[in-house]
N, C-alpha and C positions, 0 to 999 in steps of 0.2 A: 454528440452522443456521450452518455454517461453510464460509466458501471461501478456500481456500487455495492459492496458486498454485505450482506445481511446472514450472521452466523456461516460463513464460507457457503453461502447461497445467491447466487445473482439478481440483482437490480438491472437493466437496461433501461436508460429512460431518453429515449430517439424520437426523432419526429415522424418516421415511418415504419409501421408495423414490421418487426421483426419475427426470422420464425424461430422462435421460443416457446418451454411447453406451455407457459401459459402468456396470452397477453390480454390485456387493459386498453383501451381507448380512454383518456383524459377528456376528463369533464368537467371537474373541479377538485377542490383540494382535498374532497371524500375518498375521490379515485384513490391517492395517493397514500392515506388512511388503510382505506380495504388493501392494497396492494402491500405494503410493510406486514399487514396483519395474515394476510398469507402467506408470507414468505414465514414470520414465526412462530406460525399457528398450525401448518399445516405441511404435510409433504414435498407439495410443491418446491423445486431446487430452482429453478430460474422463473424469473417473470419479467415481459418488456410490457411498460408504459408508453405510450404513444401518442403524441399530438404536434401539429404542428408549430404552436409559440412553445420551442424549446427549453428556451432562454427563461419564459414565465414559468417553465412547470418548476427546469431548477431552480429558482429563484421562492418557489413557494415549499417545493423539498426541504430548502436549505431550513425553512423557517419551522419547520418543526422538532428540530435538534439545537444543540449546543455546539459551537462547531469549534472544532480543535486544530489548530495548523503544526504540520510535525513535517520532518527535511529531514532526506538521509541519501547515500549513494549505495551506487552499485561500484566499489572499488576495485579496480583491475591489475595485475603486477602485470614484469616484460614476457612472463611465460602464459600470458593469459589466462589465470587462473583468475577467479572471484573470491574476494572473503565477504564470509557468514559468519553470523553469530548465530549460538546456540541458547535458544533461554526460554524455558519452562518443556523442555523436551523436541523442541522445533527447532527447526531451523529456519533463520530469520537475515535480513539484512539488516547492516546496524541505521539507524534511525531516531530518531527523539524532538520532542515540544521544542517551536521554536522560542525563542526565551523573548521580551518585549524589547522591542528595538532594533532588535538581529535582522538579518534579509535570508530569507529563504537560502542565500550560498551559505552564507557565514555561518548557519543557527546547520547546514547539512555537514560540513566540514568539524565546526566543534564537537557533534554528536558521534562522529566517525571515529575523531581523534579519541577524545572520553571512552566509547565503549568498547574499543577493540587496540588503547595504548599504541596506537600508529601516530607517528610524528611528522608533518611536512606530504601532508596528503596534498595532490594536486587537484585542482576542479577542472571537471571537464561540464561537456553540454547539458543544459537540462532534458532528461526524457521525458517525462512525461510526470500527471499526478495521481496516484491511488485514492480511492473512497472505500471506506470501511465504515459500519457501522458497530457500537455499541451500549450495553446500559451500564451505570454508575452501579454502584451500590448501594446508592440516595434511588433507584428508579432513573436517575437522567436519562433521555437518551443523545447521543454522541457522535456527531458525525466528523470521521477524524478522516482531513485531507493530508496527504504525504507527499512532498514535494522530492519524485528523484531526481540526481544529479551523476552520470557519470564521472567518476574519479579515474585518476589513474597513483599509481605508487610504487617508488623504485630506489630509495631507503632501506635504509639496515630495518631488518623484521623488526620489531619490537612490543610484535601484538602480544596482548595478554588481555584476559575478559575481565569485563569490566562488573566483579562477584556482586557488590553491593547492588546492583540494579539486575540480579537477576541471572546473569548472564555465565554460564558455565564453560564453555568453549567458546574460543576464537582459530578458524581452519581457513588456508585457501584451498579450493576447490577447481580442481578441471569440469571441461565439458562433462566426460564421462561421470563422474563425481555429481558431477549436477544432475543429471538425467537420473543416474540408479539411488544415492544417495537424499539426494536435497531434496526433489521436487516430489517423493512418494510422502514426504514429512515437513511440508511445509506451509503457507497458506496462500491461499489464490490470487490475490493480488501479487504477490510475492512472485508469482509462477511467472502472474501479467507482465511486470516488467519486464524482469528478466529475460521473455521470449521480445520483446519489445527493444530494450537496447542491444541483444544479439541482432536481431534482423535490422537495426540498422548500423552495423559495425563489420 
């Protein structure tokens, strides 16, 4: 199963009918055509695609975007608090393009260190990968995979936001903090993980 976010609007694309307000049975690579085109053309908030060669639909998905690979964590201090970044009024975990050569740890860790001036971040497990979609300013469209990584860090503070990319604050955050704070202001992949690495910690 795959979900992928189109304008903070859901994708599902499973091999068995989900209940979603709207769904598609896959037929061919039209389905998947109409199915984008509804999500930002029309009301509609979620839509599942459904068929059983799952593997083939993603794989024919893939091929109508440019696809983007980007790695970031979810970094935890001793008091269990998370830090975010802040940048273009959201709140975000820090993140960025992995650079050519990097391995998905390396390319989540340098991005970590860079946006948020933390030094001697530790890696932990991978969770899981986020799908988001976007367009260029050329028209592209852009399918940008995000590789999360639990982190942990227990280092003198030394965050500071990383302004030239954007970035206006760097805070750690408690549970609480997360619930009233972050998650009314944030984006849904965002949300995804997050309830994703808590249920399994």
């Amino acid at each position: 199963m795959y979900k992928v976010f189109v304008n903070e609007k859901k994708l599902l694309l499973s091999k068995q009918p989900e209940n979603l307000e709207k769904r598609l049975e896959y037929e061919n690579f039209t389905t998947l055509e109409i199915g984008l085109d509804l999500l930002e053309n029309t009301s509609a908030k979620e839509l599942n695609i459904y068929g059983e060669n799952l593997d083939d639909i993603w794989k024919e998905f893939q091929n109508l975007f440019r696809i983007i690979e980007a790695a970031g964590g979810i970094v935890s201090n001793h008091q269990k608090e998370i830090l975010f970044i802040r940048r273009l009024g959201k709140w975000d975990l820090p993140k960025g393009k992995m650079e050519k050569g990097e391995s998905r740890e390396e390319s989540a860790v340098r991005e970590i260190e860079e946006e948020t001036g933390l030094k001697d971040v530790e890696l932990g497990q991978f969770i899981n990968t986020t799908y988001h979609i976007y367009v260029e300013r050329n028209g592209e469209k852009i399918l940008k995979c995000t590789h999360w990584f639990a982190m942990n860090f227990n280092g003198e503070d030394t965050s500071k936001p990383q302004i030239e990319e954007g970035i206006t604050e760097v805070a750690w955050k408690n549970i609480s903090q997360i619930e009233n704070e972050v998650f009314p202001n944030t984006f849904k992949n965002i949300k995804l993980i997050i309830k994703e690495f808590r249920s399994n910690t």
